[in-house]
N, C-alpha and C positions, 0 to 999 in steps of 0.2 A: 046326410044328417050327421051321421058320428065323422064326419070329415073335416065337419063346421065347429063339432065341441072339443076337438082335438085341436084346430088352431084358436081357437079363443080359449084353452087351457095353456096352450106354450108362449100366447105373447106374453103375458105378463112376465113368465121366467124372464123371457128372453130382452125384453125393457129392460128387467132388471138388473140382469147382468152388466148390459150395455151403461146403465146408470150407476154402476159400483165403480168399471170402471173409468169412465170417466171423471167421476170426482176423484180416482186417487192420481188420474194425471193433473188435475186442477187444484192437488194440495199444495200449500206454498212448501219454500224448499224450507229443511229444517237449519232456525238460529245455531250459528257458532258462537263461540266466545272471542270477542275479540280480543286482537293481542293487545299484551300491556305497550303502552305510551311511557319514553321517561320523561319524565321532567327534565327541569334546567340545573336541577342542583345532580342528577345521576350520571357524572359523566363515563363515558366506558375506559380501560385501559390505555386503546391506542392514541385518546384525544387526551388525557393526562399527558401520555410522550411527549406527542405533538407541543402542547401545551408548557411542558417542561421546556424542550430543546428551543422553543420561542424567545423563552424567558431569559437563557442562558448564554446565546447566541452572542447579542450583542457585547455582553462582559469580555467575549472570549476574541472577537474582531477587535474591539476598543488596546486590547494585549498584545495584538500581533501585527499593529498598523505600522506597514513601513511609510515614514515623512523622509525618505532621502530626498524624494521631489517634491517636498511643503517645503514653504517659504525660511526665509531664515529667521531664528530666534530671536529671540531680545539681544542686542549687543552684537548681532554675528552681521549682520547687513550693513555695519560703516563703508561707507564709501573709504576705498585705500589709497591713504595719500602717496604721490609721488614725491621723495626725499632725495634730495641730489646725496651723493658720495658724500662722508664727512670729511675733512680736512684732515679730521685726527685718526682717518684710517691707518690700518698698517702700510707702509710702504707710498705715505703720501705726505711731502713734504709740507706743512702744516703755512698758509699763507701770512703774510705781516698784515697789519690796519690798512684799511681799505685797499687791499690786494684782492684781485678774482684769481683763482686757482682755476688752470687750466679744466676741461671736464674732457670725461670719459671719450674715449675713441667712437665712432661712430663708423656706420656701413657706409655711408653716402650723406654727399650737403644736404640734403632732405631732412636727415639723421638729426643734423648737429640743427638746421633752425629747429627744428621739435622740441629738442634738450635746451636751446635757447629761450626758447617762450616759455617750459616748465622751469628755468634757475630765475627769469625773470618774475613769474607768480608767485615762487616763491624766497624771493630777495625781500630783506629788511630796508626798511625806511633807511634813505643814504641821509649823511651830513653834509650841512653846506660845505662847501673848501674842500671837496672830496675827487672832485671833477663828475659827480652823478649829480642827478637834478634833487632835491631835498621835496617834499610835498610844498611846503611854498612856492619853487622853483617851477614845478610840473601844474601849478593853476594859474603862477604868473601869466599876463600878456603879453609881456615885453621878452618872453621865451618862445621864439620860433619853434616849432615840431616840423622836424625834416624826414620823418621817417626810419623804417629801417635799412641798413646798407650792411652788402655781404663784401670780404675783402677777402680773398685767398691768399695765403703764407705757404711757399715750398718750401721744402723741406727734403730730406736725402732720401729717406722712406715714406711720405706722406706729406699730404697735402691740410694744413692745418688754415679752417676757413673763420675769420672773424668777423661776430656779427654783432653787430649795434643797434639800437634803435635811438636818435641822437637830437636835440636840438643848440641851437645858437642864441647867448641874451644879448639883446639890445640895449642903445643907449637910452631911448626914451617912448613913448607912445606913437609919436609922429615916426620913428624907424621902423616900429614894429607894425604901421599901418602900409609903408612903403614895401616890408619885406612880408610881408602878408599875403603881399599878390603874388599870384602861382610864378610868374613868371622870373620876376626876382628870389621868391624863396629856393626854386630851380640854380639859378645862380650860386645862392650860398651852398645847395647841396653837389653842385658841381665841383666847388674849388674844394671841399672837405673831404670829396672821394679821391680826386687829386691828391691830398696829403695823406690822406689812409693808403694808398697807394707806394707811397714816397717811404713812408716809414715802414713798409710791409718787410722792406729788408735787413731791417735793426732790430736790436735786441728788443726794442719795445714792442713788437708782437712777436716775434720767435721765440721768445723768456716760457718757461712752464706758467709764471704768472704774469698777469695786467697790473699795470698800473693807471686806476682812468686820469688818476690828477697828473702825471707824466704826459698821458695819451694827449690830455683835453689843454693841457699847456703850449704842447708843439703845433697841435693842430690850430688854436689859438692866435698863437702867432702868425701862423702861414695866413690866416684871414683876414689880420688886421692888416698887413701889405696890401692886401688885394682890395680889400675895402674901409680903409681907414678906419678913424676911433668910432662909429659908428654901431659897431659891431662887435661885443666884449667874449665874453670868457662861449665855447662850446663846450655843453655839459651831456652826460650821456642819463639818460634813461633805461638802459640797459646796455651790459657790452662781454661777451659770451665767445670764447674759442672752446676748437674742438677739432682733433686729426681726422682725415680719413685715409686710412694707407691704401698705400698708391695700387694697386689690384698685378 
């Protein structure tokens, strides 16, 4: 009997107990304060830097930009024209009217037609009676075009090669139809290298200067032998010497 009033006196403590603690593990955990948030206007130190050094950046790149390899400037990118020698160099005997003054030495015949084709682009419009074709002359019909012809001139030290691009006028429309066919215009340029030939050992291409109304006179002559009045004055289109010594 007192065995029985002794445990119905100790449950209740002991419930008890068991129920204090249990609710203080079932207590929520306790609020902190949260940390403060910046804003968009609070920026810290190191994002001002940043910030700065961003800013500043490009002013200081824009200062130190080397363009040695940017294009070239206004005015700096002309194409550079090729200008023959002038006449009135020093130590360059200055040629008469309608005189070609010999041109510069060259490495090789290669050389001299190169310097040929730049003195011919850049040659002035010729005059009739010159022995060079005039712009009338050069759209004329009745002016065969024969090409260009190389003629080599020896010489003690070198080898001076002259080069032409030449044609022949005719008497009338019906010659220039006859001498139009390849195989007659052949002709005419046969007998003309024949006399460049001929004259290769006279002053008229050994001279420092041309003479093309000299050149296109003899040459002239030697054509009308060969083919009668049919066949008038040979005018040059261009005509160009130039040494190459002898190696």
């Amino acid at each position: 009997m007192k065995k029985s009033l002794i445990v119905l006196v100790a449950l209740p403590a002991v419930f008890g107990a068991v129920g204090f603690g249990a609710g203080k593990m079932l207590e929520p955990a306790p609020v902190t304060a949260a940390a403060p948030v910046e804003t968009a206007g609070e920026t810290t130190d190191a994002a001002a830097t940043l910030e700065r050094m961003a800013t500043e950046a490009p002013a200081h790149a824009a200062g130190d930009h080397d363009d040695s390899h940017a294009g070239p400037k206004d005015g700096a990118g002309d194409d550079a024209r090729l200008i023959p020698a002038s006449a009135d160099a020093p130590g360059v005997k200055p040629a008469g009217p309608h005189l070609i003054q010999e041109g510069e030495p060259q490495r090789s015949p290669q050389g001299v037609t190169t310097a040929a084709r730049r003195a011919r682009d850049l040659q002035a419009p010729a005059e009739p009676g010159t022995g060079m074709m005039s712009r009338k002359q050069i759209r004329d019909s009745k002016v065969i075009k024969l090409g260009q012809m190389t003629v080599p001139v020896s010489g003690a030290g070198s080898v001076s090669y002259v080069i032409s691009e030449l044609g022949v006028e005719v008497r009338d429309l019906d010659a220039a139809a006859h001498y139009n066919v390849a195989e007659n215009a052949t002709r005419l340029r046969d007998a003309i290298l024949v006399s460049m030939h001929r004259i290769a050992g006279t002053t008229m291409l050994k001279g420092r200067t041309l003479d093309p109304k000299e050149i296109s006179d003899s040459l002239s002559a030697d054509l009308r032998e060969g083919f009668g009045d049919e066949v008038g004055e040979v005018l040059f289109l261009s005509l160009y010497k130039a040494d190459v010594p002898r190696s």
